[in-house]
C-alpha positions as CSV (number, residue, x, y, z in Angstrom):
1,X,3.3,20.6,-11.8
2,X,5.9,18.1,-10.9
3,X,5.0,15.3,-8.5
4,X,7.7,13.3,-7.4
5,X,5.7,10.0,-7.8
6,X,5.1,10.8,-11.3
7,X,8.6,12.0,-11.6
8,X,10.4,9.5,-10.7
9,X,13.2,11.3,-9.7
10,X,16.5,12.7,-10.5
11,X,15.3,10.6,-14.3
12,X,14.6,12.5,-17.7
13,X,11.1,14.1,-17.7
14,X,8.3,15.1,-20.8
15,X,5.4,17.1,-20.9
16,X,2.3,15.4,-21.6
17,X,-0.8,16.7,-22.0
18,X,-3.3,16.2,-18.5
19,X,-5.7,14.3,-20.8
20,X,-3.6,11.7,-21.9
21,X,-2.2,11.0,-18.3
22,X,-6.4,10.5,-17.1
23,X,-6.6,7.4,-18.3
24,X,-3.3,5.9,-16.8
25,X,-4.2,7.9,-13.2
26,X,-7.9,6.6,-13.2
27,X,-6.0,2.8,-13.8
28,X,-3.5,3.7,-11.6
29,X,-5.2,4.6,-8.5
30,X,-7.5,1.7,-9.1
31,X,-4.6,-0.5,-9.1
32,X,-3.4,0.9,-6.2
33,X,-6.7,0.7,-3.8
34,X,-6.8,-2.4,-4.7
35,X,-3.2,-3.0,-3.4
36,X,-4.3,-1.3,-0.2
37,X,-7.5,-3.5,0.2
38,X,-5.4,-6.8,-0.3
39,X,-2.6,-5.8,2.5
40,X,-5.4,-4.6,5.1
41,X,-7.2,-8.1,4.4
42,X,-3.5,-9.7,5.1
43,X,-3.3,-7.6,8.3
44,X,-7.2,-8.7,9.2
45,X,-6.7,-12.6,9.0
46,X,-3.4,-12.4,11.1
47,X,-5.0,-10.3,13.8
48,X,-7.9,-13.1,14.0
49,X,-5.3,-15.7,13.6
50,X,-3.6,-14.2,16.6
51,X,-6.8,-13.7,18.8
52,X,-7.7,-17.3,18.5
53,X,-4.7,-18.9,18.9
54,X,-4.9,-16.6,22.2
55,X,-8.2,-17.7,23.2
56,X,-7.4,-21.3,22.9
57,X,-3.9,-20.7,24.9
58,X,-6.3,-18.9,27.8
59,X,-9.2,-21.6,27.9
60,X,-6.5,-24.3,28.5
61,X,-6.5,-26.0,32.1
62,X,-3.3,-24.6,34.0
63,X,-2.0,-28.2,33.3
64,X,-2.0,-28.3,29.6
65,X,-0.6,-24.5,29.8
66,X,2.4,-25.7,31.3
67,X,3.2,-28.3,28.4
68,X,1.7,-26.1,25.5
69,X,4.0,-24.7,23.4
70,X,3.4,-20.6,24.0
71,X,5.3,-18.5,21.1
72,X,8.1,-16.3,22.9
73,X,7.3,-12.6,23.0
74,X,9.9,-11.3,20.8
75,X,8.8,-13.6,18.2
76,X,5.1,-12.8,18.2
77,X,7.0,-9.0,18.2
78,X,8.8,-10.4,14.9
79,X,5.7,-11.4,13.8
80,X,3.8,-8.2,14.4
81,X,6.3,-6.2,12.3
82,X,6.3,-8.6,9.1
83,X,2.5,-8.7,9.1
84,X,1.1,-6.0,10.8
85,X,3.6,-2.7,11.1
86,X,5.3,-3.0,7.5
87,X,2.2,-3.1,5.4
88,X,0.8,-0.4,7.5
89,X,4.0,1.5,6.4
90,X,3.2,0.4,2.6
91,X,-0.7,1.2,3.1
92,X,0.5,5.0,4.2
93,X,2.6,5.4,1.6
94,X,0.2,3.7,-0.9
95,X,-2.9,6.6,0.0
96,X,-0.1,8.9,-0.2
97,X,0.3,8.4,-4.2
98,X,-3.4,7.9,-4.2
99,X,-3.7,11.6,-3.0
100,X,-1.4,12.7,-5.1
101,X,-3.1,11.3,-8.2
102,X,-6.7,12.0,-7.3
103,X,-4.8,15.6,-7.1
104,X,-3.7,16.0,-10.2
105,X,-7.1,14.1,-11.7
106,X,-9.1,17.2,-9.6
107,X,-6.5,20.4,-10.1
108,X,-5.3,20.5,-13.5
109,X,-7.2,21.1,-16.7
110,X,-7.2,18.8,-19.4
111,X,-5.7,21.1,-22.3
112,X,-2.9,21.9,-18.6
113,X,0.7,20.3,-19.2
114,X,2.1,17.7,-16.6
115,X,5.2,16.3,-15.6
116,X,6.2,12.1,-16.3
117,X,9.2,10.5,-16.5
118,X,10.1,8.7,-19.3
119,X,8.6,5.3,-18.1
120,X,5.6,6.7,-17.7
121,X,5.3,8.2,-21.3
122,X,6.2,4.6,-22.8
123,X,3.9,2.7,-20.7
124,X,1.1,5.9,-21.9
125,X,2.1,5.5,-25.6
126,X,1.8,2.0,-26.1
């Protein structure tokens, strides 16, 4: 079976046997949960950032509003994207290859071949 995450590509591929790849796909989606529990703790602390520094901006006197400094929409927009929409993006693809390796962990036998790329058989070797 040849994943495309494990593949790498259009780069030169070996057959390794399933057991030998366990080890590396246990690490590897460890690695990458982790990954996905940093970025949604990134996204977490700039939503509450936001929702305070909107409840302070709404609890101002009418007054102080009008001298406050408000951020412009299209920057709080800019803002949104770089913290919020683009490590959603990265999170989706993330559980994607997560899937993929809890697949291959679950479906193939350990005596089964499997598909790596080069990289991947060094990084296994050494």
């Amino acid at each position: 079976m040849v994943n495309a995450w494990i593949a790498g590509g259009p780069a030169l591929l070996s057959k390794r046997k399933a057991a030998e790849v366990y080890p590396f796909l246990e690490a590897f989606i460890a690695h990458k949960e982790a990954q996905i529990a940093e970025m949604e703790q990134v996204i977490d602390r700039y939503e509450k950032k936001r929702q305070i520094e909107e409840r302070s901006y709404q609890a101002m006197s009418a007054f102080r509003r009008m001298f406050a400094g408000k951020k412009p929409d299209h920057h709080l927009a800019v803002e949104y994207i770089h913290y919020v929409k683009k490590p959603m993006e990265q999170i989706r693809q993330l559980r994607l290859e997560v899937d993929q390796a809890r697949s291959i962990l679950t479906e193939s036998d350990p005596s089964d071949l499997v598909s790596v790329s080069d990289e991947l058989a060094k990084q296994i070797s050494s």
